[in-house]
C-alpha positions in Angstrom: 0.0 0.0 0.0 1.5 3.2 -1.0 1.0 6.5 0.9 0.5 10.4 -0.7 0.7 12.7 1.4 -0.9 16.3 0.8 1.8 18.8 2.9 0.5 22.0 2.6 -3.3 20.9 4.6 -5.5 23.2 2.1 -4.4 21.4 -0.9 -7.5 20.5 -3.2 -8.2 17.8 -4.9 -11.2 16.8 -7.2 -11.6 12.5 -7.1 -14.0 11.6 -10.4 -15.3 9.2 -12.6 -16.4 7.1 -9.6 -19.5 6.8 -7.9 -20.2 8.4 -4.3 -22.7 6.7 -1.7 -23.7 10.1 -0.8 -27.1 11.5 0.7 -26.4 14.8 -0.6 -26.5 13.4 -4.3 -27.8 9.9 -5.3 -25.9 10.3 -8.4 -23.0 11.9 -7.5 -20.1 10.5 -9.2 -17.6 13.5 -7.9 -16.1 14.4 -4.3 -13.8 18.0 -3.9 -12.1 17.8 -1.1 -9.7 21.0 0.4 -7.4 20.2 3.2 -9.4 17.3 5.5 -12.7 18.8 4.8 -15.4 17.5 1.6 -16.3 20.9 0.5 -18.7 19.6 -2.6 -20.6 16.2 -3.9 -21.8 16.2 -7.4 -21.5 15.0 -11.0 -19.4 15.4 -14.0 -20.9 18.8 -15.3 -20.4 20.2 -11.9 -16.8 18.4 -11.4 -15.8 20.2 -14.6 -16.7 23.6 -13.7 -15.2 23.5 -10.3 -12.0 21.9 -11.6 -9.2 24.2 -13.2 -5.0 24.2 -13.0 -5.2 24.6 -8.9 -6.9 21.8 -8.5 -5.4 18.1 -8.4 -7.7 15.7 -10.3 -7.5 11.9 -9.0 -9.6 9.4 -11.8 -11.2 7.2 -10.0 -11.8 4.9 -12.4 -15.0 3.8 -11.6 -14.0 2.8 -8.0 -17.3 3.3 -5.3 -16.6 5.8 -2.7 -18.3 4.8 0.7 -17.5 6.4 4.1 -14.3 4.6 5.9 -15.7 1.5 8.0 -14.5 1.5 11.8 -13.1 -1.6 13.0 -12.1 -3.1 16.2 -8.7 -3.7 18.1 -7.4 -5.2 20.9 -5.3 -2.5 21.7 -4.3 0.7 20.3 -2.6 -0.2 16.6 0.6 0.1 15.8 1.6 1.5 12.6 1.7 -2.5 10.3 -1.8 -2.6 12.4 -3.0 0.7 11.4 -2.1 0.0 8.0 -3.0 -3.2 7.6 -6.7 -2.0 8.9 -6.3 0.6 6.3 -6.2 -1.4 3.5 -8.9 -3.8 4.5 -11.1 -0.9 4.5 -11.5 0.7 8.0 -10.3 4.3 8.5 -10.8 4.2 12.5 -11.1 1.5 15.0 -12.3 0.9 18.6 -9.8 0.0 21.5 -11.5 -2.8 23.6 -8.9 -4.6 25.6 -11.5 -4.9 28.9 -9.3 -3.3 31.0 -11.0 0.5 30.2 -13.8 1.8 28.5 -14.3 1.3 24.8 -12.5 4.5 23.2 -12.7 5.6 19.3 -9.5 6.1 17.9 -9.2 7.5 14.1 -6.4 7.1 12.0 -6.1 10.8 10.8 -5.8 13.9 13.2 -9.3 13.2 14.8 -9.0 13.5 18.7 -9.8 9.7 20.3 -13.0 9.8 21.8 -14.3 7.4 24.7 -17.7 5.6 24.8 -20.1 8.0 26.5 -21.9 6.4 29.2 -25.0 6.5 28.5 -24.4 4.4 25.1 -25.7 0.6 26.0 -22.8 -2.3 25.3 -25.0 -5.5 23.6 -22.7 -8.5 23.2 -24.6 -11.2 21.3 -24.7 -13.2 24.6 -26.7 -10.8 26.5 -30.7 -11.1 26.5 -32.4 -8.1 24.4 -32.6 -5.1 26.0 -36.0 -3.4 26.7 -38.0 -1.5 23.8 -37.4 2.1 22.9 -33.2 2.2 24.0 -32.2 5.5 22.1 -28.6 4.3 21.5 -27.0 1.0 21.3 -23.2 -0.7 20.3 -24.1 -4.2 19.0 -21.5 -6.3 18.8 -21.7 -8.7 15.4 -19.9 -12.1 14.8 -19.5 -14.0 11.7 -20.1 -17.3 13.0 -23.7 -16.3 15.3 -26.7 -14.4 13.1 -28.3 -13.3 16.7 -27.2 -9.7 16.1 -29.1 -9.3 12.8 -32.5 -9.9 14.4 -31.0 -7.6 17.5 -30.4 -4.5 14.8 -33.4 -5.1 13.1 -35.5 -4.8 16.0 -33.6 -2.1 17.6 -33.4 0.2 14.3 -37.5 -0.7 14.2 -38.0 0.7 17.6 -36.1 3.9 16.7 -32.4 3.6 18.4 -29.7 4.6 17.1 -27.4 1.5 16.6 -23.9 0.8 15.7 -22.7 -2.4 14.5 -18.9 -3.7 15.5 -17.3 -6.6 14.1 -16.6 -9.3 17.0 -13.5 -10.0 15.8 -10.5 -7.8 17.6 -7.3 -7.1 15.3 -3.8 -8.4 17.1 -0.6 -9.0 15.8 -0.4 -10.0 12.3 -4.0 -11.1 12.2 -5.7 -9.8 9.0 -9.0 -7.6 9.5 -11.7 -9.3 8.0 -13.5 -7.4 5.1 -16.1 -5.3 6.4 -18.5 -5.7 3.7 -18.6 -9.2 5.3 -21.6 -8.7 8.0 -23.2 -6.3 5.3 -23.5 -10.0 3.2 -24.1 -12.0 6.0 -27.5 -9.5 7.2 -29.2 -10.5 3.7 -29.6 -14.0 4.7 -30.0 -14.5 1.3 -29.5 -17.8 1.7 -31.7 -18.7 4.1 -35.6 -18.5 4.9 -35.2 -15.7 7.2 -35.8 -11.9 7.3 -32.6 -10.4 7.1 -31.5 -6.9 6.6 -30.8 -4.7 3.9 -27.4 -4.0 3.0 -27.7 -0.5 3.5 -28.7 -0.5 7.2 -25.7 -2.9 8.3 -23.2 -0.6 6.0 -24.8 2.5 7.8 -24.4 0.8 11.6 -20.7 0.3 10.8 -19.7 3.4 9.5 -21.4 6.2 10.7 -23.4 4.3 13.2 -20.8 3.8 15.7 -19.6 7.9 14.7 -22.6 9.1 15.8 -22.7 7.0 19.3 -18.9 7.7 19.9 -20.1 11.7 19.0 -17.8 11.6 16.5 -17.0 14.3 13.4 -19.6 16.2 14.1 -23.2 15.9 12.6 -21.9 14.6 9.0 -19.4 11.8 10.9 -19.9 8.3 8.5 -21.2 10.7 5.7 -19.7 11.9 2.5 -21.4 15.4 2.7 -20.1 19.0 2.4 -18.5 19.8 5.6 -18.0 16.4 6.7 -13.9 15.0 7.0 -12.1 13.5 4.2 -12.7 10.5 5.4 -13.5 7.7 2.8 -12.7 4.7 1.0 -12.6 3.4 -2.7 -13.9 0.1 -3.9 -13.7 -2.3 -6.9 -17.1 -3.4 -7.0 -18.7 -5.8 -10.2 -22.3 -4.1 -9.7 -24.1 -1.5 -7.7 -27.5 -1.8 -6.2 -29.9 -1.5 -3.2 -30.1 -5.0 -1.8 -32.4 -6.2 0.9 -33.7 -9.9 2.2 -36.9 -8.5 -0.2 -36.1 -8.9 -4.2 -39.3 -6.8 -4.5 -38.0 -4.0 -2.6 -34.6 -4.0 -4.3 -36.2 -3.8 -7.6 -38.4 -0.9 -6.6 -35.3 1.3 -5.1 -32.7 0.8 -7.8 -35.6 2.7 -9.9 -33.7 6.4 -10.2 -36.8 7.9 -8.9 -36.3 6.7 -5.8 -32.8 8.9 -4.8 -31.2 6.0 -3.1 -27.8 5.9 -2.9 -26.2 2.8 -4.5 -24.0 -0.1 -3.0 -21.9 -2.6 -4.2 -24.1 -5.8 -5.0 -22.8 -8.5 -2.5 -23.1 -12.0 -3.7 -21.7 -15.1 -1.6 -18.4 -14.5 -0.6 -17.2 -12.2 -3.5 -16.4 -9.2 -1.5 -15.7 -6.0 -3.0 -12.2 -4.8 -3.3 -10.2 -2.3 -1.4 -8.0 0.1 -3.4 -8.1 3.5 -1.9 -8.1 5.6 1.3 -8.5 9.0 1.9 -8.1 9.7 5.7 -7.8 13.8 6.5 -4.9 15.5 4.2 -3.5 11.7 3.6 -4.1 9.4 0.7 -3.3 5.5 0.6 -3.5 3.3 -2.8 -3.4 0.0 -3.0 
């Protein structure tokens, strides 16, 4: 993984020909970013009049820009951990090594940020809470489907969840690829209800921002004002995909503004081959 590094912290740079899981713009294939800040999200037209001999143009190539996914360590990473969470996908991480409480540790400038208390820890283990818990961290495993009925039901009684991955980072371990659980919540293959790609994406990414009060209101979007802080994937097909074909059908119909994902199929993940993290860019 190679590194770029932008010195002078107000450089701007214009990342097109991609396409941006945005809210501001459904069809956004465009990000400008100036220093660690987004400052617009748009599409070619716009790209082209914003662009001139100032601005550094990156080709995305068709990659799929998606906010950065936030992982889980053991301890705090070192820097072959840190990049090795990186280029699986995750641009910050939680420090859970039992001893303290759960702390948010981003891999640009970000301050660290501990779990406020009034946030409500689920392990998979632990009985459901009651209805109508405004926040919750759900823990989610690869090898146990509890958590998908736990998020479903939690997200239907109107908390605010974030999804972590069970599995802690140590050593040389690799991280798993996030888009993992996203597949797993279909349960496309089995007769179950499961969850639509978008809300697992969402718990993972700005999710767990928004419990951990983290970059502001836009933390875990790619919105004007928000940090620079996304990924780039090699993904085969985009889509909105949930446990209801009918559903997925309906909502990859332009008219209805959603934001498009990478179509996860088995085990074919998508692939991770850029980072931008604050004023710092890493490339596969």
């Amino acid at each position: 993984m190679s590194m770029i590094t932008h010195n002078d912290g107000e450089a701007t740079v214009m990342y097109r020909n991609g396409s941006v899981y945005s809210p501001a713009d459904p069809f956004a294939t465009a990000v400008l970013v100036q220093g660690d800040r987004v400052v617009w999200v748009g599409e070619e037209a716009g790209a082209d009049s914003l662009t001139d001999d100032k601005v550094t143009t990156v080709d995305l190539d068709g990659l799929v820009l998606v906010p950065g996914f936030v992982g889980r360590a053991g301890s705090t990473p070192g820097e072959n951990d840190r990049s090795a969470m990186i280029a699986a996908g995750y641009t910050a991480c939680i420090v859970d090594d039992t001893q303290r409480p759960m702390e948010l540790h981003s891999f640009s400038d970000e301050p660290d940020r501990q779990l406020p208390a009034e946030v409500v820890v689920r392990r998979e283990s632990e009985s459901a809470g009651s209805p109508g818990e405004s926040e919750m961290l759900i823990e989610a495993s690869l090898s146990d489907t509890d958590w998908i009925d736990l998020v479903r039901d939690e997200l239907r009684n109107g908390s605010a969840v974030g999804l972590l991955p069970g599995v802690r980072t140590r050593g040389t371990e690799s991280p798993v690829n996030p888009w993992a659980w996203a597949a797993l919540g279909l349960r496309s293959d089995v007769d179950a209800v499961g969850l639509p790609t978008r809300a697992t994406f969402t718990a993972q990414t700005r999710g767990v921002k928004r419990l951990f009060r983290a970059g502001g209101p836009f933390g875990g979007q790619i919105v004007p004002d928000s940090s620079a802080d996304f990924t780039g994937w090699r993904a085969e097909a985009l889509m909105v995909q949930t446990a209801d074909t009918r559903i997925a059908a309906w909502s990859t119909d332009p008219r209805a503004r959603t934001p498009l994902l990478p179509e996860l199929v088995g085990e074919k993940y998508p692939v991770f081959e850029l980072a931008r993290i604050g004023t710092t860019e890493y490339r596969m």
